[in-house]
N, C-alpha and C positions, 0 to 999 in steps of 0.2 A: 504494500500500500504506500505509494510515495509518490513523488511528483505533482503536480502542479492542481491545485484544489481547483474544483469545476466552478467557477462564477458565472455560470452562462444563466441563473437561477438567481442572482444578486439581486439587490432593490437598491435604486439609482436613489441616491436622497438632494443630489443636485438638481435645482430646480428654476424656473424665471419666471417672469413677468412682466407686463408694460404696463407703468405707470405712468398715467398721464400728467406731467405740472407745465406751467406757464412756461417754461424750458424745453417743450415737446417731451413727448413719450419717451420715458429712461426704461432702459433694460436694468432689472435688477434680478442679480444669481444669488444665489443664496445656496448652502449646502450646510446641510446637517443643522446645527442651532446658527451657524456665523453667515454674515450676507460678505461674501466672496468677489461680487464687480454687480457695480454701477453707470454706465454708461450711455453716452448724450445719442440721439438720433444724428448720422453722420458722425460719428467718432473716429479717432483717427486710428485709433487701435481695438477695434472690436475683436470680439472673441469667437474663435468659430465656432460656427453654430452647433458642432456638434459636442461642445465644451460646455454650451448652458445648460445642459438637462432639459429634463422634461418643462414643457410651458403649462403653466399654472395660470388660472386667475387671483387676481391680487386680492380679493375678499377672501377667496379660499384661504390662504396662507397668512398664518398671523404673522410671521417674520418679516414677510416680504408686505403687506399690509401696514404694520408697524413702521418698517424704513421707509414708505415710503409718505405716507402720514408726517413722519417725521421730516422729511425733506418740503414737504408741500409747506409744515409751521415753518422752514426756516426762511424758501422761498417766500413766505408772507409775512417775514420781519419776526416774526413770533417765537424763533429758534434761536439758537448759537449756539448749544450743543447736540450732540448724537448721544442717545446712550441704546443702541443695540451692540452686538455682538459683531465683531469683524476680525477676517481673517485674508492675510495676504500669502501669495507662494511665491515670492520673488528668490532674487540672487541676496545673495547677504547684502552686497551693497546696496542694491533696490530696496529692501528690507531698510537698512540704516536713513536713507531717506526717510523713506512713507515713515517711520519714528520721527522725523524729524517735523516731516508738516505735520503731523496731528498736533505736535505742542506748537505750533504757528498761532497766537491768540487770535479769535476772532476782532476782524478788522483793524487787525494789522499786515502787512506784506514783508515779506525776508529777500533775498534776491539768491541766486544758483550760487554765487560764490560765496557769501556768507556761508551758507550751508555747506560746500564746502571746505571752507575754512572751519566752522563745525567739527569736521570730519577728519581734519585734521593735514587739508591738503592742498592748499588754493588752487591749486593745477587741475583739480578733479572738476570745476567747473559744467564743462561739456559733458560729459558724463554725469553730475548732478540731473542737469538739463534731462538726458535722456531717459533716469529713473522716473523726474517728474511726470514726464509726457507717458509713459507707460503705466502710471498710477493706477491702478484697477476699480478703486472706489471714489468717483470724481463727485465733489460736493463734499463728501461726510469726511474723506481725507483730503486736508484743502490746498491742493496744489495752485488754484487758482490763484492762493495768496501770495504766489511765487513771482519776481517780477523782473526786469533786466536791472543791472546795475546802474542804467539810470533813471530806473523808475518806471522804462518804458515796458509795455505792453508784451510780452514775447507769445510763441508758438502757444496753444492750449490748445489739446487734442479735443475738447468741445467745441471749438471755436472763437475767436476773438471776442465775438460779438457778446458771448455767453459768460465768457472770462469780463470785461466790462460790466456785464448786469450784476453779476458775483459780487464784486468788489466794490460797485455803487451799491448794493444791497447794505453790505456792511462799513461802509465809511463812516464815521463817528459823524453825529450833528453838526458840531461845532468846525468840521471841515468843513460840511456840504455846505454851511451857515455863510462859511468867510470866500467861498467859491463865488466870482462874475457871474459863470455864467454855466 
C-alpha cells in the first residue's frame, strides 16, 4: 500500500465571487477560513481561472459576503480597517512586502524605496515595485498607498484611475480643506 493517495474524490474548498462596489465587480477567492485574492475588473495580474475555485454567490458564502461588505463600508468612507482572515502565497520577499503595506496607516502613502530601504536595501526598489503590482489582495492590503518618490502616481494593477479614487477616498480633511482645487 504506498504511493500517491487518490485525490480524485477531494473537496475543493477554494472558492469566488463577484462582488459588485462603485469600483466594478471584484473577484474575491477565498479558500478554506482566509480570502486568498481580491481583484479589480481589468486587473493587471488576474489569476487563472482555473486557480479560483468553484464560483459561489456572494450571499451564499459568509467569508466572501463579509469581505466584501467590508470593502463596500470602506469604499463608502465608513471603513479603514479589514478584520477578516487573509492569506498570501508569495516568494518570501513578496511576503516581506505585502507585511509591509498592511502597516501602511490608512491615509497615509510610503513610496517603493522607502520600503525598501525598510528592507534593508535601497537598490531593491524595482523589485519593491514588482511585489507591489502583484499584491493578491488589492484594497484590504493597500498597495495603492504606494507612490513614486515624488509623490507621483505610479503603475496600479487596478488602474490609475482607481488608485486616484483610493487615495482621494482617504486623504485626511484638512488636506482636501487646504487643496485649490
Amino acid at each position: 500500500m504506498g504511493g500517491t493517495p487518490d485525490m480524485s474524490n477531494a473537496i475543493t474548498t477554494r472558492r469566488h465571487a463577484f462582488a459588485p462596489t462603485t469600483l466594478g465587480d471584484l473577484l474575491i477567492i477565498a479558500e478554506d477560513d482566509a480570502v486568498v485574492g481580491i481583484y479589480f475588473p481589468g486587473h493587471w495580474y488576474p489569476p487563472a481561472a482555473a486557480d479560483s475555485g468553484e464560483r459561489v454567490e456572494e450571499a451564499d458564502d459568509g467569508l466572501i459576503s463579509t469581505t466584501a461588505a467590508q470593502v463596500r463600508e470602506y469604499l463608502e468612507g465608513r471603513r479603514t480597517r479589514f478584520d477578516v482572515l487573509l492569506r498570501t502565497n508569495g516568494d518570501a520577499f513578496s511576503e516581506q512586502v505585502w507585511t509591509i503595506l498592511r502597516d501602511i496607516p490608512y491615509g497615509q502613502t510610503t513610496t517603493y524605496g522607502a520600503i525598501a530601504l525598510a528592507l534593508g536595501n535601497p537598490q531593491l526598489a524595482q523589485r519593491v515595485g514588482q511585489a507591489v503590482g502583484h499584491n493578491p489582495l488589492s484594497i484590504v492590503v493597500p498597495c495603492h498607498r504606494v507612490v513614486g518618490a515624488d509623490g507621483s502616481l505610479t503603475g496600479f494593477a487596478g488602474g490609475l484611475d482607481r488608485k486616484r479614487t483610493l487615495l482621494a477616498l482617504e486623504e485626511p480633511a484638512e488636506v482636501r480643506a487646504a487643496r485649490l482645487f
